[in-house]
mmCIF file as gemmi writes it, N, C-alpha and C atoms, coordinates in Angstrom:
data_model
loop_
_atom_site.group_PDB
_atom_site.id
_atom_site.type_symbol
_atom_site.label_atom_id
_atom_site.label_alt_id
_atom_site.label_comp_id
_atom_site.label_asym_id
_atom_site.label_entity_id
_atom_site.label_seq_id
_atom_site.pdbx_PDB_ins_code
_atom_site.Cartn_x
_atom_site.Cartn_y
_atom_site.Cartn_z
_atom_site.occupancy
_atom_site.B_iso_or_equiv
_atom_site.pdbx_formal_charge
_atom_site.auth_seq_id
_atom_site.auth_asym_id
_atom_site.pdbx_PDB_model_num
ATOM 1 N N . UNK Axp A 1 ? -10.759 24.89 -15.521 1 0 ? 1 A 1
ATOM 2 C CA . UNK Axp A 1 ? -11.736 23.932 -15.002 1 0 ? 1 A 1
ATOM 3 C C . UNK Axp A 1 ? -11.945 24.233 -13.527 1 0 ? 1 A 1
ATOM 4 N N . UNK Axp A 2 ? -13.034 24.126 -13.139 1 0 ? 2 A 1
ATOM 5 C CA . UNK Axp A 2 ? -13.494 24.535 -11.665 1 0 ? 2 A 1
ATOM 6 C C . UNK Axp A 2 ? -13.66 23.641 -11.07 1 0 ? 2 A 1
ATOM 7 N N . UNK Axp A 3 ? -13.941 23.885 -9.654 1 0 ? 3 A 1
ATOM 8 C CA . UNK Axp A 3 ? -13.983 22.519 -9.023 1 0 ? 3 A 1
ATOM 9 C C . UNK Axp A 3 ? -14.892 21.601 -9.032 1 0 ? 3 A 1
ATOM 10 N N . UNK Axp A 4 ? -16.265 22.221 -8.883 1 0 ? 4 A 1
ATOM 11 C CA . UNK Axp A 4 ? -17.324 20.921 -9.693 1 0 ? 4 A 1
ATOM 12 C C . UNK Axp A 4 ? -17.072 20.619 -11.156 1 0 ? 4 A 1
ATOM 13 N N . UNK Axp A 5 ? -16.609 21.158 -11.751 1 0 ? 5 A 1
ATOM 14 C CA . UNK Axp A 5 ? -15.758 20.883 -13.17 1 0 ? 5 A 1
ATOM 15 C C . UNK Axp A 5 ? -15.266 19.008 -12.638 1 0 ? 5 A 1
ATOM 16 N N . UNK Axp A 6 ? -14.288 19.258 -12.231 1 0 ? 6 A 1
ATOM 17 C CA . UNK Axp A 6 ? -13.34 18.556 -11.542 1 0 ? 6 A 1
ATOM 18 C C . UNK Axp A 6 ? -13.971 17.222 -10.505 1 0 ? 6 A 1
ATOM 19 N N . UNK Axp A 7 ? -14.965 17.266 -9.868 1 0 ? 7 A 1
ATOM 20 C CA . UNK Axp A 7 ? -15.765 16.652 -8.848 1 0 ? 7 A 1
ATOM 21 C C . UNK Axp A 7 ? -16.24 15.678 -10.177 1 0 ? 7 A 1
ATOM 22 N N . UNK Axp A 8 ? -17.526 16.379 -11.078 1 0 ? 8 A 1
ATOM 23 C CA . UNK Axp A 8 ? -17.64 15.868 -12.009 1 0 ? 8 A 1
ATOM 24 C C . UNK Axp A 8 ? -17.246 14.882 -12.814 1 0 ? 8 A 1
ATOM 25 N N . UNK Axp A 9 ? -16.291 15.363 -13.089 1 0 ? 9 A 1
ATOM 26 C CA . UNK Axp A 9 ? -14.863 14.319 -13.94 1 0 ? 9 A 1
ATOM 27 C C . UNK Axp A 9 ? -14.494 12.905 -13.56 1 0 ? 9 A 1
ATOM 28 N N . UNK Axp A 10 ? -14.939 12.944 -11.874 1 0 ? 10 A 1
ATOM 29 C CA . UNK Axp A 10 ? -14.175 11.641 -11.345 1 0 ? 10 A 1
ATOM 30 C C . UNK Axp A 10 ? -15.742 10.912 -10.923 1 0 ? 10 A 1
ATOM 31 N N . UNK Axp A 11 ? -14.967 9.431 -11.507 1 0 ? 11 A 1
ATOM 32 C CA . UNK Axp A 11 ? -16.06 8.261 -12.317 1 0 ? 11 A 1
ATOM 33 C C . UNK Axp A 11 ? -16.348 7.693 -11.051 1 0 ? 11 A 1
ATOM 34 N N . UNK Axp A 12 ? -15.439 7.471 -10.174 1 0 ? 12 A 1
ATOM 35 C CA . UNK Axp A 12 ? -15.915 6.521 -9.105 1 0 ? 12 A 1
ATOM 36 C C . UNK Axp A 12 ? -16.363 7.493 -8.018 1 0 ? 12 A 1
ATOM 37 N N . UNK Axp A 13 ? -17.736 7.276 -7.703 1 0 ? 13 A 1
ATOM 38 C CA . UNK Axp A 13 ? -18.483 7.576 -6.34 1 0 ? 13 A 1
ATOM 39 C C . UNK Axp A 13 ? -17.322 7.638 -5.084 1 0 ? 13 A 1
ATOM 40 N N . UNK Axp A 14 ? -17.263 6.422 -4.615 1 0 ? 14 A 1
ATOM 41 C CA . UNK Axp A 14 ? -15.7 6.597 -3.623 1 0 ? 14 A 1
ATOM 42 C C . UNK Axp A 14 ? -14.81 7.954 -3.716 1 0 ? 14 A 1
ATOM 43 N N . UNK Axp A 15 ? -14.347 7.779 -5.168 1 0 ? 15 A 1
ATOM 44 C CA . UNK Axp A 15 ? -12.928 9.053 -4.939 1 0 ? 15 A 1
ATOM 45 C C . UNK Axp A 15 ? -13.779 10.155 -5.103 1 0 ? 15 A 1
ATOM 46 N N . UNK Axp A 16 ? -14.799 10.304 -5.686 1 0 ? 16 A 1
ATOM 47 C CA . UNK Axp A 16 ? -15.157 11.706 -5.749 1 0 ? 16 A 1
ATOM 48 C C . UNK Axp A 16 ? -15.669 11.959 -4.624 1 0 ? 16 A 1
ATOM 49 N N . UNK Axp A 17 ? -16.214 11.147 -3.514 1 0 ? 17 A 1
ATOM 50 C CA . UNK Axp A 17 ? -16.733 11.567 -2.174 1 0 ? 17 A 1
ATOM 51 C C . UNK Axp A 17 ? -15.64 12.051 -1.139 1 0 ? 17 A 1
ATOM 52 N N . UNK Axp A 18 ? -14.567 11.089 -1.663 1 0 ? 18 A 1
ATOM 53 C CA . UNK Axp A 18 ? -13.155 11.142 -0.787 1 0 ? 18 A 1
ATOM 54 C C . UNK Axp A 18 ? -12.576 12.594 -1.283 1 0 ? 18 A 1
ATOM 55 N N . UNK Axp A 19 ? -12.597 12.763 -2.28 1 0 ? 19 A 1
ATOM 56 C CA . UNK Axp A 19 ? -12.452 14.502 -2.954 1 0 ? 19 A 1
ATOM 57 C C . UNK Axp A 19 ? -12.752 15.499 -2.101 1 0 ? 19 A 1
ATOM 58 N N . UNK Axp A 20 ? -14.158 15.501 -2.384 1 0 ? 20 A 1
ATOM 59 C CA . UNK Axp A 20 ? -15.155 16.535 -2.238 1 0 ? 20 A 1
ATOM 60 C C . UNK Axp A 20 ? -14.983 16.965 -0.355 1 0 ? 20 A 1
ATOM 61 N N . UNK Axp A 21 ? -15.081 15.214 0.248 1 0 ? 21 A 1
ATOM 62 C CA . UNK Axp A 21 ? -14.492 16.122 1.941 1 0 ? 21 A 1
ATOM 63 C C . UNK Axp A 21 ? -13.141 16.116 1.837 1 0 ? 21 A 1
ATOM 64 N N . UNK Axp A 22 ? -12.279 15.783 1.238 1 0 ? 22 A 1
ATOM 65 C CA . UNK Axp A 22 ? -11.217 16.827 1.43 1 0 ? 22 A 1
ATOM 66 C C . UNK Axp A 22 ? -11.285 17.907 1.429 1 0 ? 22 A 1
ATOM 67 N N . UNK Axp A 23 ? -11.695 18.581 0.392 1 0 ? 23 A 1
ATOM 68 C CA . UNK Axp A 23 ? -11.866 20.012 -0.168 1 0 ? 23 A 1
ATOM 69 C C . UNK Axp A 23 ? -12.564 20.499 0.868 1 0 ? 23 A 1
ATOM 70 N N . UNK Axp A 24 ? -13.537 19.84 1.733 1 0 ? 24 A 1
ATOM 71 C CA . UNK Axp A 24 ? -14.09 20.452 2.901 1 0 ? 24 A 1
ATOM 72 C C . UNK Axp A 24 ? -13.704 20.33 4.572 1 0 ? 24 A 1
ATOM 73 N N . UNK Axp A 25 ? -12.3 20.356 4.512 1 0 ? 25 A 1
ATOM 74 C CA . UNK Axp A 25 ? -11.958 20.08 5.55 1 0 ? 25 A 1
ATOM 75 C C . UNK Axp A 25 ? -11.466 18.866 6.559 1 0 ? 25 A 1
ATOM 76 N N . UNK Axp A 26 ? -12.246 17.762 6.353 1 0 ? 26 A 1
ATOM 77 C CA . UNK Axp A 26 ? -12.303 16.83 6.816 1 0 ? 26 A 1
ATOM 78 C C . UNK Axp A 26 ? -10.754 15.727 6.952 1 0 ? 26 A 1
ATOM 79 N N . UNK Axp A 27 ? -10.907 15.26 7.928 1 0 ? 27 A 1
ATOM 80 C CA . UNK Axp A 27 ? -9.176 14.913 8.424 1 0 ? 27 A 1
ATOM 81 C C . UNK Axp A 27 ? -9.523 13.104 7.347 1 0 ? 27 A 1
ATOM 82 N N . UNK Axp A 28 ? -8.196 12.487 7.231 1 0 ? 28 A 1
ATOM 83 C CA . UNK Axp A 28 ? -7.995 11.137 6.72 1 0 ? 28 A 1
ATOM 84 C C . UNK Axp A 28 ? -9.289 10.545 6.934 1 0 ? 28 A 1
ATOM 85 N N . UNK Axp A 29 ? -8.804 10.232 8.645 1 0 ? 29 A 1
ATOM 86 C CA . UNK Axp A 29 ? -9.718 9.451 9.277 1 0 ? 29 A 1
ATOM 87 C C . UNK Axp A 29 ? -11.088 9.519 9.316 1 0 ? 29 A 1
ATOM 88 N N . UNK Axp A 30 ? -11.385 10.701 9.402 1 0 ? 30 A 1
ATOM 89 C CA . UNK Axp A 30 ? -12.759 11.305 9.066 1 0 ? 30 A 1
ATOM 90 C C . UNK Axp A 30 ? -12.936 10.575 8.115 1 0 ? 30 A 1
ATOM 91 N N . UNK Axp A 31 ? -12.552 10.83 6.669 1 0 ? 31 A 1
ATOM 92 C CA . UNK Axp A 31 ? -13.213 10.408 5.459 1 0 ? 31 A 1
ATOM 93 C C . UNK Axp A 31 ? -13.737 8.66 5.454 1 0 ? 31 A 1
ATOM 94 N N . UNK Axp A 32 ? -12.342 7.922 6.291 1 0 ? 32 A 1
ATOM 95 C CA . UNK Axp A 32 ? -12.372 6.737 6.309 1 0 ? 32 A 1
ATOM 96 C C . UNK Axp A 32 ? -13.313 5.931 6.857 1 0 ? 32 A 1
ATOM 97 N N . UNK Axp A 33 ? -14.059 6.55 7.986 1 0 ? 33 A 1
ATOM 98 C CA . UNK Axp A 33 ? -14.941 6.353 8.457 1 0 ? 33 A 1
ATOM 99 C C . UNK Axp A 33 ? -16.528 6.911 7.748 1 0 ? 33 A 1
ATOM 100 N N . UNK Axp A 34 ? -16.121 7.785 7.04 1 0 ? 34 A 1
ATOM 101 C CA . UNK Axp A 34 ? -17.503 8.196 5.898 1 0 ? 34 A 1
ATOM 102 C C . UNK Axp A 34 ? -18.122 7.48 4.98 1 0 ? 34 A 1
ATOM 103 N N . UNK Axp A 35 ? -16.85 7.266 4.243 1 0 ? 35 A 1
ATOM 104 C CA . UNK Axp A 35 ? -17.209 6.515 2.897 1 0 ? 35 A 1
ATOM 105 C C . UNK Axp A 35 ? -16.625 5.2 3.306 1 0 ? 35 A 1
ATOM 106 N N . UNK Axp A 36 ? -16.28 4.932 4.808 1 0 ? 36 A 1
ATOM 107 C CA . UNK Axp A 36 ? -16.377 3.275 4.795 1 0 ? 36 A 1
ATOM 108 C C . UNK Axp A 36 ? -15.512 2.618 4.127 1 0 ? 36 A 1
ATOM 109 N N . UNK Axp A 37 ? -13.994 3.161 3.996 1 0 ? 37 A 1
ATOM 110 C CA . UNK Axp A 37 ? -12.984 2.038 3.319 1 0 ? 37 A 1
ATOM 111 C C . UNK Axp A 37 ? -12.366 2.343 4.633 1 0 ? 37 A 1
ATOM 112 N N . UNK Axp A 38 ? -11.107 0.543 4.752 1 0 ? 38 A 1
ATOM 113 C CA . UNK Axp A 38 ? -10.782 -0.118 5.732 1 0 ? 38 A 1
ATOM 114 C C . UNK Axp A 38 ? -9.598 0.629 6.489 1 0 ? 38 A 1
ATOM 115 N N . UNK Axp A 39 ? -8.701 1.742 5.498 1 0 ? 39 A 1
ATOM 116 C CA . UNK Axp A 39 ? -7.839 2.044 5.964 1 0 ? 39 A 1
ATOM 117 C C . UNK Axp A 39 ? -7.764 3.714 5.771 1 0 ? 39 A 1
ATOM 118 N N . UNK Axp A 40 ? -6.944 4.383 6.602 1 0 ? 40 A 1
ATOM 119 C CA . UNK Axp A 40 ? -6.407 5.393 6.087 1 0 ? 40 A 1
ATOM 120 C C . UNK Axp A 40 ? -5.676 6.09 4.965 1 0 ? 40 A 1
ATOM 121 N N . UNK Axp A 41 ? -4.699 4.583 4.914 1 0 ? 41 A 1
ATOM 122 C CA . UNK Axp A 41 ? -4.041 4.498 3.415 1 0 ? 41 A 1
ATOM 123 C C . UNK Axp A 41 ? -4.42 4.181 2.201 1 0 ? 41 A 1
ATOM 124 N N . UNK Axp A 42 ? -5.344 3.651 2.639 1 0 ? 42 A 1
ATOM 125 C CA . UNK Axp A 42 ? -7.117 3.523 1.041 1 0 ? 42 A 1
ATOM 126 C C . UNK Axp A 42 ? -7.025 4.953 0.928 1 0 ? 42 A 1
ATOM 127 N N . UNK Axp A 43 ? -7.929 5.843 1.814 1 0 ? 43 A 1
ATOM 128 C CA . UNK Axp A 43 ? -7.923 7.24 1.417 1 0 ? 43 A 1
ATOM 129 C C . UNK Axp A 43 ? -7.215 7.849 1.093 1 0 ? 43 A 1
ATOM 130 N N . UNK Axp A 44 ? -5.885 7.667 1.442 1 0 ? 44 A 1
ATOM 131 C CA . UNK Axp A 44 ? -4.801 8.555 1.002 1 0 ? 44 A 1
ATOM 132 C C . UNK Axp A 44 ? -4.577 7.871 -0.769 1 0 ? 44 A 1
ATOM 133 N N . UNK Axp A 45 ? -4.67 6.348 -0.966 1 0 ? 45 A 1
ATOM 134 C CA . UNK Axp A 45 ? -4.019 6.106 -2.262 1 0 ? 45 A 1
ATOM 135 C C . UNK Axp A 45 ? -5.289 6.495 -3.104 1 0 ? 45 A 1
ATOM 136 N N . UNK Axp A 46 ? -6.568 6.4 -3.131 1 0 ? 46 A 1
ATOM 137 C CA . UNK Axp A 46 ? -7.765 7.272 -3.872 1 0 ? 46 A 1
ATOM 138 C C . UNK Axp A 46 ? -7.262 8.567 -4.068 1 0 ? 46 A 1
ATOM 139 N N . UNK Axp A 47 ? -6.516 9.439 -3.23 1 0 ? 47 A 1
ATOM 140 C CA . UNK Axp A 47 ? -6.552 11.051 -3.213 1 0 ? 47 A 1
ATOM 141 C C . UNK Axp A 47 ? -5.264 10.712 -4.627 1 0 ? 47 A 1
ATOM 142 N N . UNK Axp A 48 ? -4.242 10.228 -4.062 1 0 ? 48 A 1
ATOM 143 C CA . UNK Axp A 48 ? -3.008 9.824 -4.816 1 0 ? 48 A 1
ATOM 144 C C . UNK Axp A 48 ? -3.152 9.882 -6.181 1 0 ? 48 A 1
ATOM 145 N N . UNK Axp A 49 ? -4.341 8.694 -6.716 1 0 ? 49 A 1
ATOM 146 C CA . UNK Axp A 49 ? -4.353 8.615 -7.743 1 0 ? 49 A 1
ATOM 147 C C . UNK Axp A 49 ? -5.41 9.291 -8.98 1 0 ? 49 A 1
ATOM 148 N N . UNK Axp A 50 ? -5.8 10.345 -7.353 1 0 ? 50 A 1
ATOM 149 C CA . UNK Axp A 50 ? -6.968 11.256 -8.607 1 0 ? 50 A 1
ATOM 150 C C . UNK Axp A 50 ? -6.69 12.36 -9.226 1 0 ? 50 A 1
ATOM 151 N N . UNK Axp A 51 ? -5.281 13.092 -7.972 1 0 ? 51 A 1
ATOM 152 C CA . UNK Axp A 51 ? -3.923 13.675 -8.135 1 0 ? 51 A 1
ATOM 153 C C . UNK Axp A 51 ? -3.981 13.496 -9.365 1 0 ? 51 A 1
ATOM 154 N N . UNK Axp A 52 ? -2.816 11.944 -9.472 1 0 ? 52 A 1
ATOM 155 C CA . UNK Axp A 52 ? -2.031 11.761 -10.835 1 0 ? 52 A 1
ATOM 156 C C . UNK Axp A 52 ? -2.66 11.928 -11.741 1 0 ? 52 A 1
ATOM 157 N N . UNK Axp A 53 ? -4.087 11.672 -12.218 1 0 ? 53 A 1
ATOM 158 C CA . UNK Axp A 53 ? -5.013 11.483 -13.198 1 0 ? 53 A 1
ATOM 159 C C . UNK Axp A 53 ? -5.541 13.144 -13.505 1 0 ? 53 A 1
ATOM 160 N N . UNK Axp A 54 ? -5.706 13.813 -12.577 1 0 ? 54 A 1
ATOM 161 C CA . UNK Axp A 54 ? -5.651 15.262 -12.852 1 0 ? 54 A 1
ATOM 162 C C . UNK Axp A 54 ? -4.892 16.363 -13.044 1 0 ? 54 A 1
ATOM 163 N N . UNK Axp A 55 ? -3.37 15.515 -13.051 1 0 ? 55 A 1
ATOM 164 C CA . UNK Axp A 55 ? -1.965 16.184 -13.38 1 0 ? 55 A 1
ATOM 165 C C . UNK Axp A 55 ? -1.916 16.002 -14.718 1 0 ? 55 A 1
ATOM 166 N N . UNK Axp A 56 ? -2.37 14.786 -15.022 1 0 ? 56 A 1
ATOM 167 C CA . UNK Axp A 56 ? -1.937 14.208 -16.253 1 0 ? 56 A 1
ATOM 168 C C . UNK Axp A 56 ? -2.897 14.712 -17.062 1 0 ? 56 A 1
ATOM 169 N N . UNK Axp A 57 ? -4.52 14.717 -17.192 1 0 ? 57 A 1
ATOM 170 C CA . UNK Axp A 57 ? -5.141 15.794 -17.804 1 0 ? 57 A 1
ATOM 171 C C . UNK Axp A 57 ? -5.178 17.257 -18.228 1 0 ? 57 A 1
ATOM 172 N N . UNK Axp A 58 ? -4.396 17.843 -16.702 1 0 ? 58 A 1
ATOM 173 C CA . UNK Axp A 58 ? -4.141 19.087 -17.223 1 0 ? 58 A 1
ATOM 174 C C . UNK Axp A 58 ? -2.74 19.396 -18.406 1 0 ? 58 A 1
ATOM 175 N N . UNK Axp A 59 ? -2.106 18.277 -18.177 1 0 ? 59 A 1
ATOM 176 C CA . UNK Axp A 59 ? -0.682 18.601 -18.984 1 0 ? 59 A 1
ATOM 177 C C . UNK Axp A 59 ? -1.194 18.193 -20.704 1 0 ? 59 A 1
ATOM 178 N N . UNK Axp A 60 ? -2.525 17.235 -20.684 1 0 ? 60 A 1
ATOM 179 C CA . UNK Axp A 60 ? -3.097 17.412 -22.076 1 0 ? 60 A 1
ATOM 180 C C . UNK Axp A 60 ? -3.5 18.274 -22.456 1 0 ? 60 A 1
ATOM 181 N N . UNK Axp A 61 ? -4.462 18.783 -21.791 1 0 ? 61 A 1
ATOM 182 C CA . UNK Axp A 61 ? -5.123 20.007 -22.235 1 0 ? 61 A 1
ATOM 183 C C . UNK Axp A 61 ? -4.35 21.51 -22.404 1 0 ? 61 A 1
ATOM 184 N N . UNK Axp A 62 ? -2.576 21.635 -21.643 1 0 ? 62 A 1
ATOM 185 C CA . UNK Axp A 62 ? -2.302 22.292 -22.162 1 0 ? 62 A 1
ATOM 186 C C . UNK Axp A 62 ? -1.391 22.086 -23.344 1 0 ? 62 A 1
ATOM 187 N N . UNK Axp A 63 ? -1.111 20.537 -23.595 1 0 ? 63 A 1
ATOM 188 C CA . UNK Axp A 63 ? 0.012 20.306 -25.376 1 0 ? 63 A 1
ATOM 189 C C . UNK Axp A 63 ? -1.19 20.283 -26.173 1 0 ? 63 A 1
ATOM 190 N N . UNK Axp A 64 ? -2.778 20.565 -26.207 1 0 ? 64 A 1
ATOM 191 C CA . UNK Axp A 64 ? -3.368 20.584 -27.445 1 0 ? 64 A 1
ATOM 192 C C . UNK Axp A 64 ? -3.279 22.001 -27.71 1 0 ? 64 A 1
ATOM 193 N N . UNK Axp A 65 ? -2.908 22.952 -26.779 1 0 ? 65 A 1
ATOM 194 C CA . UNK Axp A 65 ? -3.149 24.683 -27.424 1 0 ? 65 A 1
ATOM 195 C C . UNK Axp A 65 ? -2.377 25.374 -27.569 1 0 ? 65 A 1
C-alpha cells in the first residue's frame, strides 16, 4: 500500500491533514496551528492513533495470505 493508498484510507479530514503534513515536514506545532486543534498533544494523539489503526491493518492483511 502506498502512501496515497494510505492518506486515502483515513476517514477523518483532521487526521488525514495531520498525516499528510507530517509526511511533509512540518513540526507539531505547525500542524496545530493548521488544522486548528487546541493542543499539541491533540496532534500528537491523532498521529498515535492512526499509527495504531495502520499497524493493526497491516498485521490483517498479512494473517489473510
Amino acid at each position: 500500500m502506498g502512501v496515497l493508498d494510505e492518506l486515502e484510507a483515513i476517514k477523518d479530514p483532521r487526521a488525514q491533514a495531520v498525516v499528510a503534513l507530517t509526511l511533509d515536514g512540518y513540526s507539531h506545532d505547525e500542524i496545530r496551528e493548521l488544522v486548528d486543534v487546541t493542543t499539541v498533544r491533540a496532534v500528537e494523539g491523532l498521529l498515535y492513533r492512526w499509527r495504531t489503526k495502520a499497524k493493526q491493518n497491516r498485521k490483517g492483511d498479512s494473517d489473510d495470505q
